[in-house]
C-alpha positions as CSV (number, residue, x, y, z in Angstrom):
1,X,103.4,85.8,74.0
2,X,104.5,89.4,74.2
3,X,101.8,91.2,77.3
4,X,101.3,95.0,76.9
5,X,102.2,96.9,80.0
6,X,101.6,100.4,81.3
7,X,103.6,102.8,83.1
8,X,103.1,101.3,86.5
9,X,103.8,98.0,85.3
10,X,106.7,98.9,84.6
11,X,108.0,100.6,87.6
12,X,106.6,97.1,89.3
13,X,108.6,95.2,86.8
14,X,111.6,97.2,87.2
15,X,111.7,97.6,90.7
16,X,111.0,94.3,92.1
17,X,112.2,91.9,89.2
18,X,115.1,94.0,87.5
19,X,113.4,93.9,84.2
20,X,115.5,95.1,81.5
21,X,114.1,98.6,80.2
22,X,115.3,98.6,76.4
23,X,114.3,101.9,74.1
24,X,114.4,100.4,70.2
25,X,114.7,104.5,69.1
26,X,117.5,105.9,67.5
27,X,120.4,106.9,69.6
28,X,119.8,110.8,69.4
29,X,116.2,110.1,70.6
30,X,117.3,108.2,73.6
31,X,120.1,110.5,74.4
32,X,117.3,113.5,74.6
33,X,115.5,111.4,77.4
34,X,114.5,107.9,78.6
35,X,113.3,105.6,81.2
36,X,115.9,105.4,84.0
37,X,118.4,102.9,83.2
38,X,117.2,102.2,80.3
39,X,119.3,100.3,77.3
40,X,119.8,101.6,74.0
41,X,119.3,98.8,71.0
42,X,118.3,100.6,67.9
43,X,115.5,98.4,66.2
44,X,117.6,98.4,63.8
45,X,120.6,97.1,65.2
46,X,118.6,94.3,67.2
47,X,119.9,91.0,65.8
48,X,121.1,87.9,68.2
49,X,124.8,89.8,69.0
50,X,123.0,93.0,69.9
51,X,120.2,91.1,72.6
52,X,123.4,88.7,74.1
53,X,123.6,92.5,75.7
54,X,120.5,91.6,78.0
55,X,119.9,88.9,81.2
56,X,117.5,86.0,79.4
57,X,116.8,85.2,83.1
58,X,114.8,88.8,83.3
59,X,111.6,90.2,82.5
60,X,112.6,92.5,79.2
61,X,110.2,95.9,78.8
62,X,110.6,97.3,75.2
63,X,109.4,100.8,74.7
64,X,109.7,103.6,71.8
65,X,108.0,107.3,71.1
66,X,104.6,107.3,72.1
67,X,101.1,104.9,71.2
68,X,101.5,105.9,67.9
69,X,105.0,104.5,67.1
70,X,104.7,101.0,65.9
71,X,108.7,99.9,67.0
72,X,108.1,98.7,70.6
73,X,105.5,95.7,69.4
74,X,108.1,95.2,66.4
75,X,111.0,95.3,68.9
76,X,109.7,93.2,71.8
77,X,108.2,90.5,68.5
78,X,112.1,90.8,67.7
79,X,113.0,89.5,71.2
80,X,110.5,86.9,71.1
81,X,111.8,85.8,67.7
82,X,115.3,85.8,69.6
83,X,114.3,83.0,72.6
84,X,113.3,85.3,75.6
85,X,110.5,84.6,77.4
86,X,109.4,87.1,79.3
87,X,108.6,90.0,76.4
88,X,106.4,93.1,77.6
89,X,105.5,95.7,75.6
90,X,105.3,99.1,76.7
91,X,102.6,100.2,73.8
92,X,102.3,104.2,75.5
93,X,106.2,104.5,75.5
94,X,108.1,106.9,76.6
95,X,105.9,110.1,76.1
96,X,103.6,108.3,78.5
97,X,106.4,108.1,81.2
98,X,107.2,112.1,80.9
99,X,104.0,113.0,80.8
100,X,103.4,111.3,84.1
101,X,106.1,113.2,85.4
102,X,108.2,110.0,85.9
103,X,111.8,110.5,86.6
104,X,113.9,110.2,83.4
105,X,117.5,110.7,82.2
106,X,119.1,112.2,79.1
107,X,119.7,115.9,78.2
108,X,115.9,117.1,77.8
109,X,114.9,120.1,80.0
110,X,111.0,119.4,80.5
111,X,108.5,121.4,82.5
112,X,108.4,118.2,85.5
113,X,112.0,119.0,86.3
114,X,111.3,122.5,87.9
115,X,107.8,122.3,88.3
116,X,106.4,122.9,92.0
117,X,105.2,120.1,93.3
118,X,103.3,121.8,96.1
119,X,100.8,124.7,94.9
120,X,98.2,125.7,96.9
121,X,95.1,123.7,96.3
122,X,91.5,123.9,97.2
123,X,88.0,121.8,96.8
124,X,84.9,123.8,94.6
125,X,83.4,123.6,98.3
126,X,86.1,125.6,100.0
127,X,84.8,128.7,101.6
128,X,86.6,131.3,99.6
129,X,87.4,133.2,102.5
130,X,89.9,130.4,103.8
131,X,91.5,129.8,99.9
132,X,92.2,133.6,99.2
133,X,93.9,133.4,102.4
134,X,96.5,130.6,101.3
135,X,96.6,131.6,97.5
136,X,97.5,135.0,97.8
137,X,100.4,134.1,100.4
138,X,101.1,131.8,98.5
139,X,104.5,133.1,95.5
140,X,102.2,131.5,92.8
141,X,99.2,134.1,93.9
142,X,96.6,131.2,93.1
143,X,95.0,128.3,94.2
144,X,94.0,125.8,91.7
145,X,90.6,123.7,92.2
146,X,90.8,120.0,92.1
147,X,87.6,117.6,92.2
148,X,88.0,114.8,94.5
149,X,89.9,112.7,92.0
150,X,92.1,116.0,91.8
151,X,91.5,116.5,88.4
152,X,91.7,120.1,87.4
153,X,88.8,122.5,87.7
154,X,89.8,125.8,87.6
155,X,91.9,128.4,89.3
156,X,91.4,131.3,92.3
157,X,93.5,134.5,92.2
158,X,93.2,137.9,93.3
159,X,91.0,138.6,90.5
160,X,88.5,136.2,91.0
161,X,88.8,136.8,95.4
162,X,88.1,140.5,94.4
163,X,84.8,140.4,92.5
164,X,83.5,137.5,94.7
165,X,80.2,138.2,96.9
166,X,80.3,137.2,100.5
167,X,79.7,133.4,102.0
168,X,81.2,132.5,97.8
169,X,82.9,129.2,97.8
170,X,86.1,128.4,95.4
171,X,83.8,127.0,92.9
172,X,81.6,129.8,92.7
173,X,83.9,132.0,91.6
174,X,86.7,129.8,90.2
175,X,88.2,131.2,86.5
176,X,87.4,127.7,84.1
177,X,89.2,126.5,81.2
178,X,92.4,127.1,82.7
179,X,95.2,126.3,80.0
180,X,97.4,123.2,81.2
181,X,100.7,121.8,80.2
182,X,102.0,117.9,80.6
183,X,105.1,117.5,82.8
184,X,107.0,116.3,78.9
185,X,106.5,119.5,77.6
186,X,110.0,121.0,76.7
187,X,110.8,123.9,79.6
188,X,111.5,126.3,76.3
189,X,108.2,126.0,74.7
190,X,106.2,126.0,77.7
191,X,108.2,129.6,78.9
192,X,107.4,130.9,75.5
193,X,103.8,129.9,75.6
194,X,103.2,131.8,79.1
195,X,105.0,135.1,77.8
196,X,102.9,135.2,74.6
197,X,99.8,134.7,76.9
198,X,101.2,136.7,79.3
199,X,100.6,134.0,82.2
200,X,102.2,134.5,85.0
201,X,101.1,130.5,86.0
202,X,100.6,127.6,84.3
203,X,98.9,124.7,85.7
204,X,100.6,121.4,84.9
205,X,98.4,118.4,85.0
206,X,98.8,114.8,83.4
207,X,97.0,113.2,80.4
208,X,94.3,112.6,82.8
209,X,93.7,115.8,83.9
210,X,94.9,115.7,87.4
211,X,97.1,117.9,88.8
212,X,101.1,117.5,89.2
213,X,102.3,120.6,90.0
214,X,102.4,124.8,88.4
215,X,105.2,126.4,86.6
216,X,105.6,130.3,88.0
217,X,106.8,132.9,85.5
218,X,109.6,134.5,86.4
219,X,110.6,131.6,89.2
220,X,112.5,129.5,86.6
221,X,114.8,130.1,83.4
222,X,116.3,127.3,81.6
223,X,119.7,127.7,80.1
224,X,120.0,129.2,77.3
225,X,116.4,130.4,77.2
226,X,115.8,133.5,75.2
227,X,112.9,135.8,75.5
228,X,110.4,136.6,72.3
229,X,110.5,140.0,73.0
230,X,114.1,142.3,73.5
């Protein structure tokens, strides 16, 4: 019986079992980015001489796109079909794994590979006195709010420390609705984005909402990026 697995279980699987990780995309998908040490078997290409590639004796994790592509249960029903008994279906796939800001190989330049991992971050409680004084030292200029699950709340800049009345906590004054990116956003788009809404931060938090790190205009370029505007 093939078992559906999430990201965790895989990085469980894969780090104390070996499990095979085996991507049934086409080549040029797998090339742009995918699960580290991954295997490429197109599922087209995955008859009996193509699986003599993997161990039988390990735990085999078969992934594709994203939930919505329909070739990892086809694949890892492929492997099942082929003898191996250990078959686990990673249904949320690889867009899953970037957007949790996973490490990954391949060519891709995504926002989670120069993201800052550290911004400054602050509790709606915080007196705002003590946030302005880390966000504004801070090169990012602002403090993003996090609940106590760390999802994303809202943001505290120099605009929102200015207009603030005295004893305000972060939460009072915090600017909501902040716009967010996933860490599997291409680098490109995401620059773009923040020039056309001329950002000079943008918040980067998983499908879950909780924070994973800011990207600062101006503080990164990827190659070959190319302003909008001359």
């Amino acid at each position: 019986m093939v078992q559906v697995i999430d990201h965790e279980g895989v990085r469980e699987l894969a780090g104390t079992r070996g499990a095979a990780l085996v991507e049934v995309l086409p080549r040029a998908e797998y090339d742009w980015a995918h699960l580290p040490g991954a295997v490429n078997i197109p599922l087209g290409e995955l008859d009996a001489a193509a699986a003599d590639r993997l161990d039988r004796s390990r735990p085999v994790v078969v992934y594709c796109h994203d939930l919505l592509c329909d070739m990892s249960p086809r694949g890892a029903a492929r492997l099942r079909a082929l003898g191996f008994g250990e078959v686990y279906d990673y249904r949320l796939s690889k867009m899953d794994w970037l957007a949790a800001g996973l490490p990954y190989e391949g060519h891709a330049r995504l926002v989670a590979g120069v993201a800052r991992r550290d911004p400054v971050v602050a509790s709606p409680g915080d007196p705002l006195d003590e946030v302005a004084s880390r966000a504004l030292e801070d090169a990012a200029g602002v403090a993003v709010v996090v609940d106590g699950e760390g999802v994303v709340q809202g943001l505290v800049g120099e605009e929102e420390v200015a207009g603030a009345r005295p004893g305000a906590t972060a939460g009072d004054v915090m600017r909501l609705g902040v716009l967010t990116v996933r860490p599997s956003e291409e680098l490109d788009s995401a620059l773009r984005r923040m020039e056309r809404k001329g950002l000079k931060e943008l918040v980067v938090s998983g499908v879950d909402g909780r924070l994973t790190g800011i990207l600062v205009a101006g503080a990164v370029r990827s190659p070959g990026w190319e302003s909008d505007n001359p």
